[in-house]
C-alpha positions as CSV (number, residue, x, y, z in Angstrom):
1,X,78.6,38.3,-60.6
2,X,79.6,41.7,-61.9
3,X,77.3,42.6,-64.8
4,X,78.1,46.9,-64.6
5,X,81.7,48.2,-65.2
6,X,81.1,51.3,-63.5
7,X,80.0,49.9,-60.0
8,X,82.6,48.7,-57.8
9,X,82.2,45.6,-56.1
10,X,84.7,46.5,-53.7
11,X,84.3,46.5,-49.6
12,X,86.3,49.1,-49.0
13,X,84.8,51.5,-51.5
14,X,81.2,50.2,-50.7
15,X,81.7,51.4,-47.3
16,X,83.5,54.6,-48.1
17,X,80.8,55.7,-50.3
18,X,77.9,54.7,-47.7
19,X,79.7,56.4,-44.9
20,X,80.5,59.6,-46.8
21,X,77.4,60.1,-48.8
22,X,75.7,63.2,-48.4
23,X,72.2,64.2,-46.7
24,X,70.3,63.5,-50.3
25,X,71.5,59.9,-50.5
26,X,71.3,59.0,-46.6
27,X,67.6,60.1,-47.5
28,X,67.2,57.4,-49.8
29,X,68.7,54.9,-47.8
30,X,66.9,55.4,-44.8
31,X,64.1,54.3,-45.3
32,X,61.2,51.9,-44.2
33,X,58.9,49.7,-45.2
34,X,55.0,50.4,-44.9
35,X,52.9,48.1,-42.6
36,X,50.6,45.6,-44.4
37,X,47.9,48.1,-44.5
38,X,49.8,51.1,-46.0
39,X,51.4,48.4,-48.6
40,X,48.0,47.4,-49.5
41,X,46.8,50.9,-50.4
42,X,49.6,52.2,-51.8
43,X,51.3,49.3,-53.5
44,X,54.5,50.7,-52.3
45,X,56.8,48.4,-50.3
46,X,59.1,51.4,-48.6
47,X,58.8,54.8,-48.1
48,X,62.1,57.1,-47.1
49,X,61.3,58.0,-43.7
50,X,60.5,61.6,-42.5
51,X,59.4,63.5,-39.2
52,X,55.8,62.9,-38.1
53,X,55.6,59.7,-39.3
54,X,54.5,57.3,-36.9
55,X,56.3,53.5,-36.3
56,X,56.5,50.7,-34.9
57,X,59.7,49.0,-33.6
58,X,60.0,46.0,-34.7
59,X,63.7,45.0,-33.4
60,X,65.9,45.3,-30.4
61,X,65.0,46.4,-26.5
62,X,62.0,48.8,-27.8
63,X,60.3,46.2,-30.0
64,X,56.4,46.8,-29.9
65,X,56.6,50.3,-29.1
66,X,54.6,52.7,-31.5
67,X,55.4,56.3,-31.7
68,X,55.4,59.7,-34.0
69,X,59.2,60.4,-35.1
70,X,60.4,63.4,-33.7
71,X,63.7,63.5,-35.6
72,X,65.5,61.7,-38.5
73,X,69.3,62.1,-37.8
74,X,71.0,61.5,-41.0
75,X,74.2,62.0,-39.6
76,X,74.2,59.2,-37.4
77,X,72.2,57.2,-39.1
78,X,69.1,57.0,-36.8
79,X,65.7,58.1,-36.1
80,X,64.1,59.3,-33.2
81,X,60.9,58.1,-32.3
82,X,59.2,60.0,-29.3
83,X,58.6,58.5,-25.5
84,X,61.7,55.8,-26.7
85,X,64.3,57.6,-24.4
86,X,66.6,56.3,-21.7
87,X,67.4,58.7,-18.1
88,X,70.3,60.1,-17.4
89,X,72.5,60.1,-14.6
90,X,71.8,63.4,-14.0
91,X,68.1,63.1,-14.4
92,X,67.8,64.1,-17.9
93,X,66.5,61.8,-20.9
94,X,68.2,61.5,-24.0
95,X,66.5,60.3,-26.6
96,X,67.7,56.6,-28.2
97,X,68.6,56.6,-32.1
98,X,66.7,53.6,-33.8
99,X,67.9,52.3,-37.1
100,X,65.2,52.9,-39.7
101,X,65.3,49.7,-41.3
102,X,64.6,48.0,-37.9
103,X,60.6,50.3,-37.9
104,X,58.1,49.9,-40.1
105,X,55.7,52.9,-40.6
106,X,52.0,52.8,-39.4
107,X,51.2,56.1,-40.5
108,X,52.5,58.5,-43.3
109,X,52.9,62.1,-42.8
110,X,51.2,63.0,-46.3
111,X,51.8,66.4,-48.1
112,X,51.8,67.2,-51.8
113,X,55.3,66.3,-52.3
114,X,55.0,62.6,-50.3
115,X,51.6,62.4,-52.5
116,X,53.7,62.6,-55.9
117,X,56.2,59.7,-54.6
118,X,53.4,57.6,-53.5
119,X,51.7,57.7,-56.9
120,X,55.0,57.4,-58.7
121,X,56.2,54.4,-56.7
122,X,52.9,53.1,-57.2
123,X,53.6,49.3,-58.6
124,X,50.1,48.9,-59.8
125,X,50.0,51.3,-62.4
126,X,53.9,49.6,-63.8
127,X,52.2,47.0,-63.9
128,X,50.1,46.9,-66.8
129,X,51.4,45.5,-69.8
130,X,52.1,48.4,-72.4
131,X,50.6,46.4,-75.1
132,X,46.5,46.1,-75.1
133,X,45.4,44.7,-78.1
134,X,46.4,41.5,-80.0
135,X,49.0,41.6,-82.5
136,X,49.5,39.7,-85.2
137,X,52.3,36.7,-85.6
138,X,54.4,37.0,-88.8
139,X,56.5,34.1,-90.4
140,X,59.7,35.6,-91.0
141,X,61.7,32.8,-92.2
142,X,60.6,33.2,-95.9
143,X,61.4,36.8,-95.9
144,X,64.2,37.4,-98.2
């Protein structure tokens, strides 16, 4: 059920918008979730992925390996995680795109700007109720 007017719930546009959306938004939509450890400290569930942060494949003919991402190509939709390449004919390796949502991140590249979405995803703070102290109950149905 369609509760919001202004999203379509349309295939065609879906796609057209997730296949046309620009760098900003693939940024946000490729992401990972954080191993159980990570989770645990952060209390974050995902993290938009970013070079030098190190995986672990969880899907497909790579599964197991671990490795540092050595490029996030939002343009196809991929990341690049290092020693997960395939040789060439012509005795070259090419490295093979991975889908982010198919990793899950063992280690976070932190900086100041990482640091600031860590603490404002962080679910325990939202947590809290906003109200602390008791209030008091009062019988409105004689109130005229």
């Amino acid at each position: 059920m369609k509760y919001n007017p202004d999203v379509s719930s349309s295939r065609r546009k879906n796609r057209k918008a997730h296949f046309s959306a620009p760098s900003s938004v693939r940024r946000k939509i490729m992401s990972s979730s954080l191993s159980k450890e990570l989770r645990a400290k952060y209390n974050t569930r995902s993290l938009p992925i970013r070079k030098d942060d190190e995986v672990r494949i969880l899907r497909g003919k790579y599964k197991g390996r671990e490795g540092k991402v050595t490029q996030v190509y939002r343009k196809k939709w991929v990341i690049h995680v290092d020693r997960v390449q395939r040789d060439k004919s012509n005795g070259a390796t090419s490295p093979i795109g991975i889908h982010p949502s198919k990793v899950v991140i063992t280690t976070i590249k932190l900086d100041k700007d990482r640091r600031a979405i860590l603490d404002r995803k962080d679910r325990s703070k939202t947590a809290q109720p906003a109200v602390t102290e008791d209030v008091e109950m009062v019988d409105v149905s004689d109130h005229r």
